[in-house]
C-alpha positions as CSV (number, residue, x, y, z in Angstrom):
1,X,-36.0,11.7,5.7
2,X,-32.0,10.3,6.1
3,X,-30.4,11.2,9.2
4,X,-27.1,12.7,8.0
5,X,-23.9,13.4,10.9
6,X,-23.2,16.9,10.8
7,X,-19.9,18.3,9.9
8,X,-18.9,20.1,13.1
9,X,-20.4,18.0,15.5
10,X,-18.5,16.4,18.6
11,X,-17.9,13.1,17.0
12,X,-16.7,14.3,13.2
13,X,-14.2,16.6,15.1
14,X,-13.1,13.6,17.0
15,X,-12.8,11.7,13.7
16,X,-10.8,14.4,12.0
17,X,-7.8,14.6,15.0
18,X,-8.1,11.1,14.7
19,X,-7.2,11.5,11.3
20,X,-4.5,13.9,11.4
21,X,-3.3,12.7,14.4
22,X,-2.4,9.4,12.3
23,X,-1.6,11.7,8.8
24,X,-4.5,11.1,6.9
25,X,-6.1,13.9,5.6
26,X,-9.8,14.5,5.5
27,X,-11.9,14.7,3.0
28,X,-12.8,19.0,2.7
29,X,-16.5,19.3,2.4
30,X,-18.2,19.9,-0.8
31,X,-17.3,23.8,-1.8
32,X,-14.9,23.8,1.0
33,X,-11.5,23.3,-0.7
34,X,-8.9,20.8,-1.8
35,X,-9.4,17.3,-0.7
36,X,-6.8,15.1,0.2
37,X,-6.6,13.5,-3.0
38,X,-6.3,17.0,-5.1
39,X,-3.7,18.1,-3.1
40,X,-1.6,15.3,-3.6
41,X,-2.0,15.1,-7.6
42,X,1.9,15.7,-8.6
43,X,5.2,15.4,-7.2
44,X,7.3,13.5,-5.3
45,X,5.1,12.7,-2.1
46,X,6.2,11.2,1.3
47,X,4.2,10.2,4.2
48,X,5.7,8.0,7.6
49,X,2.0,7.3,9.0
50,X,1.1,3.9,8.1
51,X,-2.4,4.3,7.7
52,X,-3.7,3.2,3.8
53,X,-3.3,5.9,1.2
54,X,-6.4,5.8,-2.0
55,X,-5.6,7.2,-5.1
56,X,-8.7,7.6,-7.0
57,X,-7.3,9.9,-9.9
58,X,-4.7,11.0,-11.9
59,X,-1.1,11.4,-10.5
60,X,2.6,12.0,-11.3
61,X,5.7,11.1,-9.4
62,X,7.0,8.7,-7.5
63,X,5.0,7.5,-4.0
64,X,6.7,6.8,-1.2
65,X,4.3,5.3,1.3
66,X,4.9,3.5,4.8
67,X,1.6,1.9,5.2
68,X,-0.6,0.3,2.0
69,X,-1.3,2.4,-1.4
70,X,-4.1,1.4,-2.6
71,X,-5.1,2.4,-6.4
72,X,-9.1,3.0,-7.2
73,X,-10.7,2.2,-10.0
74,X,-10.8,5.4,-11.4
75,X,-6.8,5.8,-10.2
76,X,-4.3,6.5,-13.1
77,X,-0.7,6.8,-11.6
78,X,2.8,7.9,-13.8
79,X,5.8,7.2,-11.4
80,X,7.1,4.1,-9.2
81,X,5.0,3.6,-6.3
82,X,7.3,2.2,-2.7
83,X,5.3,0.7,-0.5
84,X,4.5,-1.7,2.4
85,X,1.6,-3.2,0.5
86,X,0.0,-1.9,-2.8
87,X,-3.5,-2.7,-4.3
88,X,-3.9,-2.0,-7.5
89,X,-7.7,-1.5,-9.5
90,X,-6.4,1.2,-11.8
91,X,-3.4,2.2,-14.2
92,X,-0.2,2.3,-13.4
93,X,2.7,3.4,-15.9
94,X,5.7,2.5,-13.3
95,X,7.3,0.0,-11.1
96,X,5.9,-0.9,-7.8
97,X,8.2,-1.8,-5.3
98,X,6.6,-3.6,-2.0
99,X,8.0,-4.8,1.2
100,X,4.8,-7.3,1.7
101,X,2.5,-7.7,-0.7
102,X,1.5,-6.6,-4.1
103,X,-2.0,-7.5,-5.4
104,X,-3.3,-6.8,-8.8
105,X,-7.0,-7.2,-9.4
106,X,-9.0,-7.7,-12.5
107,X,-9.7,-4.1,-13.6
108,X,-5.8,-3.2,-13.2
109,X,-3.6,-2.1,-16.2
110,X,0.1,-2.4,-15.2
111,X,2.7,-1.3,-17.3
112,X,6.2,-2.0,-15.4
113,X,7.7,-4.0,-13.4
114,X,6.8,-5.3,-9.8
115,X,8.8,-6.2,-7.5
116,X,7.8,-8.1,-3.8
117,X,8.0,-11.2,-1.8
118,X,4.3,-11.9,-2.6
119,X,2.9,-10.9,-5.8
120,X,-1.2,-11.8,-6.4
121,X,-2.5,-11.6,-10.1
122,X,-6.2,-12.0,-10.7
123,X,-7.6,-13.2,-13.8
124,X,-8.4,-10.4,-16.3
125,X,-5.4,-7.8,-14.9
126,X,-3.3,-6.5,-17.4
127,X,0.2,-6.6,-16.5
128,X,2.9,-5.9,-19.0
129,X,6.7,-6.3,-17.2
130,X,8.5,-8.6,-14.9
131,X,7.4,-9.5,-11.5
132,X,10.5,-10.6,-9.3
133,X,9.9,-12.2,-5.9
134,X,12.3,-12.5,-3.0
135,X,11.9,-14.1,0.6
136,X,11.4,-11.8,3.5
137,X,14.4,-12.0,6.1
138,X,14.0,-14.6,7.9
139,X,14.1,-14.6,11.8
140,X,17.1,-14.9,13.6
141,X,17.2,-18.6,15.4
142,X,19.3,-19.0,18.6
143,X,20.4,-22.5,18.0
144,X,24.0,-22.0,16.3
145,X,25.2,-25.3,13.8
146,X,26.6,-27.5,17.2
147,X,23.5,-26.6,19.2
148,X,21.4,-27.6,15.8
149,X,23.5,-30.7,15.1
150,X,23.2,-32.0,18.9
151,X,19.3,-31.7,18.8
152,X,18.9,-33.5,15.8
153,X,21.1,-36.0,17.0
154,X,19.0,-36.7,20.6
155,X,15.9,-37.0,18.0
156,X,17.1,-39.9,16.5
157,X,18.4,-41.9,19.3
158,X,16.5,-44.4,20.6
């Protein structure tokens, strides 16, 4: 016989404030509801935690996401999708804008464009639009050109 946790026991409660607590939804036990996933089927959606978001099923509008979106297998998204990272094993009929990294695996179907400063394409993706890259900011240095100028200079004296 399996040894399943149950539902209201001391740890899953921990496990569910530890879920709120960081924004996630839990998943509603069979029977019990809306899950996490079914509330969050249309509309515009927002969230600040950055904890990672899973779309495994159909949604409209865009996503606006601090943390990583990642699309299931079995995700179909209609909108733009913001993000800090996005992973992408679904459909997606919309732009995906990420501040890190977008990756695209085989079973993906991509129709718009995607823009971030790393962009990962596996073999077998579908992807029909532009990807444009740019360079994250880069960190502030506190040599100025003189300070810069008089290093380089002491390196090549003998």
């Amino acid at each position: 016989m399996k040894c399943r946790r149950s539902k209201s026991s001391k740890g899953a409660r921990l496990r569910n404030r530890k879920a709120v607590a960081a924004g996630v939804m839990p998943a509603a036990p069979p029977g019990a509801g809306a899950s996490a996933a079914e509330l969050a089927s249309s509309g515009n959606h927002s969230a600040v935690p950055p904890a990672e978001l899973i779309i495994d099923g159909h949604t409209e509008g865009s996503i606006h996401y601090a943390g990583t979106v990642r699309v299931g297998p079995q995700g179909t998204i209609t909108g733009e999708i913001h993000a800090q990272a996005i992973i992408v094993e679904g459909a997606i009929n919309g732009d995906l804008h990420a501040a890190e990294t977008v990756r695209i695996l085989a079973s993906a179907r991509v129709l718009g464009n995607v823009q971030a400063p790393k962009v990962a394409l596996m073999r077998g993706a579908q992807l029909r639009g532009r990807i444009m890259t740019h360079r994250l900011p880069a960190a502030e240095t506190a040599l100025d050109n003189y300070a810069l100028e008089a290093m380089l200079a002491g390196a090549h004296q003998p």
